[in-house]
C-alpha positions as CSV (number, residue, x, y, z in Angstrom):
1,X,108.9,108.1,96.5
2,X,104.9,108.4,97.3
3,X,104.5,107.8,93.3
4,X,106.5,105.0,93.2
5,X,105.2,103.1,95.7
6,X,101.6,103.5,94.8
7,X,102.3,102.6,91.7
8,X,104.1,99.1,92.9
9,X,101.2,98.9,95.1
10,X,98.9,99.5,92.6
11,X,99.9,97.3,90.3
12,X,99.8,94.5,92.6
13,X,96.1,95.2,93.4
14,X,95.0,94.8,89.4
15,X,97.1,91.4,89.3
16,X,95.4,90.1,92.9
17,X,92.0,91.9,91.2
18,X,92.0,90.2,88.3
19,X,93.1,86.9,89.5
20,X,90.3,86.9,92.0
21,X,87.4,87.5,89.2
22,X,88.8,86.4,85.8
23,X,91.3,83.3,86.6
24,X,90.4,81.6,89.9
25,X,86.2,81.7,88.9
26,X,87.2,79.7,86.2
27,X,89.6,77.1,88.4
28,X,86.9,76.5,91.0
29,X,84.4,76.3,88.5
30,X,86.7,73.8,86.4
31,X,87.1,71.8,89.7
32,X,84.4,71.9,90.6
33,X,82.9,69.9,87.6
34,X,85.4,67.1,88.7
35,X,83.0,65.9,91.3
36,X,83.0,64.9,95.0
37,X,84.2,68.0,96.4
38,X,85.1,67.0,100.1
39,X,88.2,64.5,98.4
40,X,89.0,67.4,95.1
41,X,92.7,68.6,95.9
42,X,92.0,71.4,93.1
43,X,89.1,72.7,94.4
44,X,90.9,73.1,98.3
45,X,93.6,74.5,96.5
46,X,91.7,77.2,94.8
47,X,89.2,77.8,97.4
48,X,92.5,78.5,99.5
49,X,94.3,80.7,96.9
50,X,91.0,82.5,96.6
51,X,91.0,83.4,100.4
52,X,95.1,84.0,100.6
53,X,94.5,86.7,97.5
54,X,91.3,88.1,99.4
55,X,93.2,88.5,102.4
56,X,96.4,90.2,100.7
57,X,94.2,92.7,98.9
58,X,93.2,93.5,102.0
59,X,96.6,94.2,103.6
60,X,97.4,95.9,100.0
61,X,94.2,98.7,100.3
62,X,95.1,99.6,103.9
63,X,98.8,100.0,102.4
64,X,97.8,102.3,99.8
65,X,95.5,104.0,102.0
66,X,98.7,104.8,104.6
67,X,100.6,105.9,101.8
68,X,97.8,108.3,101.0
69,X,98.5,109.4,104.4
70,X,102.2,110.2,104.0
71,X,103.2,114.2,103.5
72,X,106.9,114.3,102.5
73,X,107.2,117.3,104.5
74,X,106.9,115.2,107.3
75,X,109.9,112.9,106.4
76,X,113.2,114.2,107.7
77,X,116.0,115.3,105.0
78,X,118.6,114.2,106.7
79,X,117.9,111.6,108.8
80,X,116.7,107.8,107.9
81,X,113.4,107.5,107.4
82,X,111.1,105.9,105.1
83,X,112.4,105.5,101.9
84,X,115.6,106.0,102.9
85,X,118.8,103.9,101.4
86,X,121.2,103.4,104.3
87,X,125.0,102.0,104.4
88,X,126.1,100.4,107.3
89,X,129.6,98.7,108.0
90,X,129.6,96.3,110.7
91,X,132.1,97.6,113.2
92,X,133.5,94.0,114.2
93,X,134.0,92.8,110.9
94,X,134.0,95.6,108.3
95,X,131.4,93.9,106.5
96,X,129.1,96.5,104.8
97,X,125.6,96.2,104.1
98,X,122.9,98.4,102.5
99,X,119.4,98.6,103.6
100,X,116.3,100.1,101.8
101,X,113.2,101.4,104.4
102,X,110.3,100.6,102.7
103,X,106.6,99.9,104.1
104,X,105.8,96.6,106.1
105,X,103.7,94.3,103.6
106,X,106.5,95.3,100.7
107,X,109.9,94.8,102.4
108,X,111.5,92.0,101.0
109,X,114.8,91.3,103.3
110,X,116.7,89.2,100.9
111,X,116.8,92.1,98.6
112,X,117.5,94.5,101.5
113,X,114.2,96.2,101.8
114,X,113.9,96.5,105.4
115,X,110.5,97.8,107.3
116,X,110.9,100.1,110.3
117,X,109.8,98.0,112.4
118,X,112.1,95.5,112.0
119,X,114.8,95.2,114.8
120,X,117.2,96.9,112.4
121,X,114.8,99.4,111.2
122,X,113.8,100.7,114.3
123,X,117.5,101.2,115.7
124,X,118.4,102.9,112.1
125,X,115.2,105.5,112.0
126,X,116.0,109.3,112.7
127,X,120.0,108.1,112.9
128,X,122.3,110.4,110.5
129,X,125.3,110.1,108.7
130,X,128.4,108.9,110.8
131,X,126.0,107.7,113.7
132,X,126.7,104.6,115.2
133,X,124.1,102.0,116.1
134,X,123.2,98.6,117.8
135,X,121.1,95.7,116.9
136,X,120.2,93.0,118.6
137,X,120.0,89.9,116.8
138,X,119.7,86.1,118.2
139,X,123.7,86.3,118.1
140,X,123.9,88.9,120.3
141,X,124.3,92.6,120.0
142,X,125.5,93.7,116.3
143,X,126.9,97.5,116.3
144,X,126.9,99.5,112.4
145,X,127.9,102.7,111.5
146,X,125.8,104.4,108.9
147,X,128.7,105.2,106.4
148,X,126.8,107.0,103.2
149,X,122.9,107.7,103.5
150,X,120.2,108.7,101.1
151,X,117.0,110.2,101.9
152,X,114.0,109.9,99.7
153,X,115.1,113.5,98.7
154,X,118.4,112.7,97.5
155,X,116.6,110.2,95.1
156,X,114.3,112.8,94.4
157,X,117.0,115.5,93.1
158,X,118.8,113.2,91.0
């Protein structure tokens, strides 16, 4: 799990990287060249993308430096945690959803990739299998039980 998302993480610094000294350099210097830049839409633009990517490598370092951080033998191997693949079926309508518990910065809750801290997160972290749990969600309060889980072990093994 560590591997992987250093890798991810990684990889998303050289992209950010090179954009910041190769590509944008050459935008801003190309709009530059345009003229009066207090009215140049392309040169606000970049100057803008220049400080969102500055910003995000930022975020990105102190990501890879938490990971750094992490000692699998701290994770439980039985319990969610971080990088932990939960099941859940919604107790009022038998709708079931899977979550992944990845980092902050990289969860992306469309694809499922959930952080801890979220509200959903937080109620599933140390839970085990068969546990039931609540959220609270603008609707009101949503109560799961964790049908099948997968540690970052089980992914591990197999």
């Amino acid at each position: 799990m560590k591997k992987v998302l250093e890798e991810k993480l990684m990889n998303e610094i050289r992209k950010i990287e090179r954009e910041l000294t190769v590509d944008l350099p050459k935008e801003i210097h190309a709009a530059a060249s345009l003229g009066d830049l207090s009215e140049n839409a392309e040169y606000q633009a970049a100057l803008e993308r220049q400080s969102y990517l500055q910003n995000r490598l930022g975020s990105l370092k102190k990501q890879a430096a938490t990971i750094a951080l992490i000692s699998e033998q701290t994770i439980p191997k039985d319990k969610v945690a971080l990088g932990s693949t939960v099941y859940l079926r919604n107790l009022d309508t038998d709708e079931e959803k899977v979550f992944h518990i990845v980092l902050g910065d990289i969860a992306e809750p469309e694809r499922g990739e959930i952080s801890p801290s979220s509200p959903i997160g937080r109620a599933l972290l140390n839970k085990e299998l068969g546990e039931e749990i609540e959220v609270r969600t603008p609707s009101g309060i949503v109560e799961y039980e964790i049908t099948n889980l997968k540690t970052v072990f089980d992914k591990i093994d197999k």
